[in-house]
C-alpha positions as CSV (number, residue, x, y, z in Angstrom):
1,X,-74.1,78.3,81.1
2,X,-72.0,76.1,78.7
3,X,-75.4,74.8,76.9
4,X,-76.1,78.8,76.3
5,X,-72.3,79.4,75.5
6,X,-72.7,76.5,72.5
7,X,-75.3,77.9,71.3
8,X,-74.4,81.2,71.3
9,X,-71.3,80.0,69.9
10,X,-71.4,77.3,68.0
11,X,-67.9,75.5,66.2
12,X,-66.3,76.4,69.4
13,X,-65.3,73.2,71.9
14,X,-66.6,74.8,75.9
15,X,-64.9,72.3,78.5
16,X,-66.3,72.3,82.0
17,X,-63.0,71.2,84.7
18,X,-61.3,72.7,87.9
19,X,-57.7,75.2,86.7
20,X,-56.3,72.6,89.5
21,X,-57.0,69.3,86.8
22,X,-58.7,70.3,83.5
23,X,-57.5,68.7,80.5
24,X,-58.2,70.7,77.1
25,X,-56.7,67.1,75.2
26,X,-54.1,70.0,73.5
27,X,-51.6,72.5,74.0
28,X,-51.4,76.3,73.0
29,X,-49.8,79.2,72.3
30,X,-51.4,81.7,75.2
31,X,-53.1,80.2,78.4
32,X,-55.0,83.1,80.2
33,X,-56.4,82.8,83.6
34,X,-58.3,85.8,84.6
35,X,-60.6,88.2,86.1
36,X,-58.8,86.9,89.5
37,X,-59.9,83.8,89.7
38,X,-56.9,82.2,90.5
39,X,-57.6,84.0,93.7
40,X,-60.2,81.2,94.8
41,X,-57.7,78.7,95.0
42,X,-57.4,78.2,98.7
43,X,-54.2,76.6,99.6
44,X,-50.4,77.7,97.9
45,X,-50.6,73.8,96.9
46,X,-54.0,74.2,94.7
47,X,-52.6,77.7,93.4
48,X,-48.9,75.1,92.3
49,X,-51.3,72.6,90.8
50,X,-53.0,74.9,88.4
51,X,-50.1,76.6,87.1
52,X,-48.4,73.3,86.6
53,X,-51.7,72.6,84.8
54,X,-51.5,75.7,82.9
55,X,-47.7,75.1,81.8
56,X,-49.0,71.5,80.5
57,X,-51.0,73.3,78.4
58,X,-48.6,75.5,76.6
59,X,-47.1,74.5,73.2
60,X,-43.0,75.4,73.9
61,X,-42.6,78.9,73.9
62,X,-45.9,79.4,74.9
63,X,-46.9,82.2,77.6
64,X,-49.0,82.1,80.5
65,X,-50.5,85.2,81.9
66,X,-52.2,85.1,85.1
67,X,-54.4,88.0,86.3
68,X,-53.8,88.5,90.0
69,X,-56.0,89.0,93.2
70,X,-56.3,92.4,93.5
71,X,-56.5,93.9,96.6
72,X,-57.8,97.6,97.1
73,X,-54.3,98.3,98.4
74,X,-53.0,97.3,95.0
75,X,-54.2,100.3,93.7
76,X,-52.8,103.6,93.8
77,X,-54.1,106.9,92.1
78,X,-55.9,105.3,89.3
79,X,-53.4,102.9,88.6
80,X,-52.7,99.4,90.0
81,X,-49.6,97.4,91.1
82,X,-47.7,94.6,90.7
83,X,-45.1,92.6,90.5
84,X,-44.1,91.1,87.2
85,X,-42.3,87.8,87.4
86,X,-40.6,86.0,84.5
87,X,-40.1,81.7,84.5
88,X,-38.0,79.7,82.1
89,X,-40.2,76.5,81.6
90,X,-38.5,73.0,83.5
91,X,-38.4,71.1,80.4
């Protein structure tokens, strides 16, 4: 898939790493984890390692937004739920 991605792509740096340990070598100003994948982390540890990964990744005053799992019960006439929470950065 990344071969396809370059080509398809090309001037555009594709890394291949786990949300848990990745290193993108630089920070930035949005990190997006989506399309629930953050739901296939397994243990509340794995799930603590990726969004300190994440945050390692931001430049300062960066934001993170991390799409949820979404369960069918999230969803209520057309329109889904959830909670929004707001962090201050430990630095």
């Amino acid at each position: 898939m990344l071969e396809i991605a370059r080509r398809n792509v090309p001037g555009v740096e594709f890394i291949k790493g786990d949300m848990v340990d990745f290193d993108a070598r630089r920070q930035f100003d949005v990190v997006l984890c989506l399309f629930s994948s953050i739901g296939y982390l397994t243990t509340k540890k794995e799930i603590s390692k990726a969004v300190v990964n994440f945050e390692r990744h931001l430049k300062g005053g960066g934001v993170l937004i991390i799409q949820p799992w979404l369960r069918k019960s999230s969803w209520l006439e057309r329109r889904c739920t959830c909670k929004l929470t707001k962090a201050i950065r430990r630095r």
